[in-house]
Every structure is written in C-alpha cells, then in structure tokens.
C-alpha positions in Angstrom: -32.3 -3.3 19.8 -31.9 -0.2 21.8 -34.2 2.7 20.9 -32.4 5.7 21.2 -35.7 7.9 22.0 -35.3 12.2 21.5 -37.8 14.5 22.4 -37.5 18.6 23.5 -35.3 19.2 20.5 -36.1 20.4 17.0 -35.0 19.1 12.9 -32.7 21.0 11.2 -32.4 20.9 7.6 -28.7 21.3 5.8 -28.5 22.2 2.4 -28.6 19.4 1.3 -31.8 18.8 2.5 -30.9 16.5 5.2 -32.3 16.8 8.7 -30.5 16.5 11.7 -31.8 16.9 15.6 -30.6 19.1 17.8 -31.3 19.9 21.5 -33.5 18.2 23.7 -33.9 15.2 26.2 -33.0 11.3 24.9 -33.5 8.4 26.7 -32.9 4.4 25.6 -35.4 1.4 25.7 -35.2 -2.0 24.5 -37.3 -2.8 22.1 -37.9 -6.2 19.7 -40.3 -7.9 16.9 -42.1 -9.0 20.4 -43.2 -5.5 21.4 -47.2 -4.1 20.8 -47.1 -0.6 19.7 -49.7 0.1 23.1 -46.8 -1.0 25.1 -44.1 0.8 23.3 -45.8 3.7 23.4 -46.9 4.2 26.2 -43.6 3.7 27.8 -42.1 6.5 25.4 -45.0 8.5 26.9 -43.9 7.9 30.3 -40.3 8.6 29.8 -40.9 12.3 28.7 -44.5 12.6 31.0 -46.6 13.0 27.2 -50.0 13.1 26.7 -50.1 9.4 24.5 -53.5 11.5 22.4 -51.1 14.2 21.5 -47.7 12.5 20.6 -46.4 11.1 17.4 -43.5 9.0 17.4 -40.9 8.8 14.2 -37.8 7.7 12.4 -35.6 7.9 9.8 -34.7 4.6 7.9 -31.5 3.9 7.6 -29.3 5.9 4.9 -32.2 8.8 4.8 -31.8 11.6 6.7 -34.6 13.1 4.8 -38.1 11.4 5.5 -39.1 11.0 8.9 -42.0 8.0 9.2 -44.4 7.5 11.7 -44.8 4.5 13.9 -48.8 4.7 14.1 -49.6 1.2 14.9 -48.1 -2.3 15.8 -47.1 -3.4 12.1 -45.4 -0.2 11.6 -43.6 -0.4 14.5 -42.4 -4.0 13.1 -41.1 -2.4 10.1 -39.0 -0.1 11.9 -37.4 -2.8 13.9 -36.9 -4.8 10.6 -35.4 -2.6 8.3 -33.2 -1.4 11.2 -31.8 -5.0 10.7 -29.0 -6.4 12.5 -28.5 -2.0 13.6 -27.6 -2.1 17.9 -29.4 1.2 17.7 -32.6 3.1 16.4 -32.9 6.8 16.6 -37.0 7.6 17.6 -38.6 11.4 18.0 -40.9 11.9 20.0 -43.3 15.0 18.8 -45.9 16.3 20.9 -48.7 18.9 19.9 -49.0 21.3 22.0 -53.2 21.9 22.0 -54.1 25.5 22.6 -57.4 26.1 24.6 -59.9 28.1 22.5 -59.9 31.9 23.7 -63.3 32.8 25.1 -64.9 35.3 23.2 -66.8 36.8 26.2 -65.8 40.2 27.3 -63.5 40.7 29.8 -65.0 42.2 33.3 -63.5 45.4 34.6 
C-alpha cells in the first residue's frame, strides 16, 4: 500500500460536517502488515524534518470523512493498513505541535 502522507495543510469542515484537507506538502511511502510503527514513523518524521515527540500521525477510515484516528502504536497502525483492505492508497496527516517556550517573567533590562 502506498501511504499518501500530508502535512503543512489544515481540515476543513463542509456542512455537512465532513472534513477535507487543503494546502500543504504530501509525500508517498510504502507501507505493509510488516512495518513497526518506530519505523513508520520515524520515516514520516524525516520526510517533513518533525520532531517524532511532537507529531501525531492520523486517518480517516474509509467512507468517513468525519473522524480522524490516530496511529499511536504498532497494532494501530495494523488496523489502518487492514481496514484500508485491498485500497492502492491511504491518505495519512501528519500534525505537529508547535511547543511555545515559556515567557520569562524577569524584567526586561533597559
């Protein structure tokens, strides 16, 4: 299977209720039932130079355009692959969080 991977972009809801992507970078990896989630990814991670502690990777199962689940470990990651079935093609997102240092709370010098 061919993992259609999207990061950069952002969901956007229609009305009824169903997301869609726009915008953004993709990228495509083969993946299979073989593949450790470490491995999987840390390649994602490398495609779009992410911090692997601050990325989440998701999907949408097929015919729902309105849950997103989260591949979080290596049996998950199995799941996706198998209820993609006999699919060419998996859409991933790839979200990072962007961490924001903590402000100092000493006074500025003048």
């Amino acid at each position: 299977m061919i993992a259609i991977c999207q990061s950069g972009g952002e969901f956007e809801t229609d009305k009824d209720g169903f997301l869609s992507y726009k915008g953004g970078d993709a990228h495509a990896m083969e993946i299979d039932d073989k593949m450790k989630y470490k491995d999987f990814k840390t390649e994602v991670a490398e495609m779009f130079n992410s911090n692997l502690n601050t990325m989440t990777v998701k999907y949408f199962l097929p015919s729902n355009k309105k849950t997103l689940i989260t591949i979080s470990n290596d049996k998950d990651l199995k799941r996706m692959i198998k209820f993609h079935g006999d699919a060419e093609t998996a859409e991933i997102f790839v979200m990072t969080e962007v961490i924001v240092p903590e402000a100092s709370h000493m006074p500025g010098s003048r």
